[in-house]
C-alpha positions in Angstrom: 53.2 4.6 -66.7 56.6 4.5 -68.7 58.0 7.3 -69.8 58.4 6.6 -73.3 54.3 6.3 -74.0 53.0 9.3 -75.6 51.1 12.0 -73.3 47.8 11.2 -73.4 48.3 7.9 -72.2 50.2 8.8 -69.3 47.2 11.4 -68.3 48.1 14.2 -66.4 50.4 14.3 -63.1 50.2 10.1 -63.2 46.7 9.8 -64.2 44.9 12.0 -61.8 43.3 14.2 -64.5 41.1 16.1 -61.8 44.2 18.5 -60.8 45.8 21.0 -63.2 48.6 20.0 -64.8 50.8 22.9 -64.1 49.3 24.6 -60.4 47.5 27.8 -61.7 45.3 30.5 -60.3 42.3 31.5 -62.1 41.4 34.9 -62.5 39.5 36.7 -59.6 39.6 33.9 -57.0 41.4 35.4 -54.4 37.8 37.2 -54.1 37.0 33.6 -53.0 39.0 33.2 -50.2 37.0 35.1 -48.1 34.2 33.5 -49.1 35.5 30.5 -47.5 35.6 31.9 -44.2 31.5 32.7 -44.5 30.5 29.2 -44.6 32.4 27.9 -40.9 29.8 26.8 -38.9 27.3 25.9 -41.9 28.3 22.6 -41.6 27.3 22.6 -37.9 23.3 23.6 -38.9 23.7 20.6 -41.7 24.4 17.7 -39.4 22.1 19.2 -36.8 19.8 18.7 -39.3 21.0 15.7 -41.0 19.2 13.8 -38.3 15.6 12.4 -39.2 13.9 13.1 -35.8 15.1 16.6 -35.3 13.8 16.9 -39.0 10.8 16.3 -38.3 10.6 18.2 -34.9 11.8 21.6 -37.4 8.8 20.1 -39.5 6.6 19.9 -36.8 7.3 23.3 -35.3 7.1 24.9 -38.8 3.0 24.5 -38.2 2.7 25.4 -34.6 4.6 25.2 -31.2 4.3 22.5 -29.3 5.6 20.8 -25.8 7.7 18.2 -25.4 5.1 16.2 -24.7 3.4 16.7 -27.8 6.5 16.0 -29.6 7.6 12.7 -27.9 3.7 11.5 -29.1 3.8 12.5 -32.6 7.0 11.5 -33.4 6.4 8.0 -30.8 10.1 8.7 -28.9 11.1 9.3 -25.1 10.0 12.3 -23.6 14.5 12.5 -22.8 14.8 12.1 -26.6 13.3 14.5 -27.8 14.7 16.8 -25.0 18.0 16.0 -26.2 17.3 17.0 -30.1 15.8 20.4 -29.0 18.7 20.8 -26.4 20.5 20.8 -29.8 18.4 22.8 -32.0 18.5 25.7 -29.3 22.4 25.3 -29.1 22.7 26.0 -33.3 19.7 29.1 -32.4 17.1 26.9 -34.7 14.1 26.8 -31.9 13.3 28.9 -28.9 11.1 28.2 -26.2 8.9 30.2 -23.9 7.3 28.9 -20.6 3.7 29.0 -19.6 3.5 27.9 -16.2 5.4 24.3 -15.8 4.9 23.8 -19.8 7.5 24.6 -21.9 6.3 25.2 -25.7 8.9 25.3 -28.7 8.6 27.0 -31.7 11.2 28.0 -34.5 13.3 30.8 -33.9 13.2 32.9 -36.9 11.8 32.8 -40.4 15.3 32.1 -41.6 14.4 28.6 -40.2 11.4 28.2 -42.2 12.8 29.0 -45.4 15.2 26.4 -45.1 12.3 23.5 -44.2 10.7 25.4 -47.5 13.5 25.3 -49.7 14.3 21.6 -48.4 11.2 20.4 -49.4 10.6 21.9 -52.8 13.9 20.9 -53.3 13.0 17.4 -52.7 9.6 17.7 -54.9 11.8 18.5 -57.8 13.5 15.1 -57.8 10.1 13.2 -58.1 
């Protein structure tokens, strides 16, 4: 923009009207900085989730433990698949396992699991 156009055609800071046009701190949000540091790793839990088959194994699992076995049927995927998505739901603590002779049956690890499958899905109710 030319510098001889009035102000609100130029925009803010070259058009970008997003940022502030002088840098300022709002009241009270240093309180926020630490907040900041309590959400590292949440993003971790979201793209563990963000795949569709480990979805549904959470889903599964939310009504009853199951083998691997069981879950490579229902959800019609490799027996080494579905190993490898509950390798990685035990790594972010999301599903625990105890064994009963050579079976090994899953089940969620705590009820903080199940509340998110809970809040997920009324969540997505809401948008039909």
């Amino acid at each position: 923009m030319r510098e001889d156009e009035p102000e609100d055609a130029r925009g803010t800071l070259g058009g970008n009207d997003d940022v502030c046009e002088t840098f300022c701190t709002s009241k009270g949000i240093e309180e926020l900085r630490d907040k900041v540091l309590g959400a590292a790793g949440l993003s971790e839990i979201f793209k563990v989730l963000g795949d569709e088959s480990r979805t549904k194994i959470l889903y599964l699992l939310a009504h009853r433990e199951l083998c691997v076995c069981d879950l490579a049927s229902l959800l019609d995927i490799s027996l080494p698949a579905v190993s490898h998505h509950l390798r990685l739901l035990k790594a972010m603590r999301l599903v625990k396992y105890r064994r009963e002779g050579k079976t090994v049956y899953y089940s969620l690890d705590d009820p903080h699991v199940l509340n998110l499958i809970r809040e997920a899905q009324a969540h997505f109710a809401e948008g039909r």
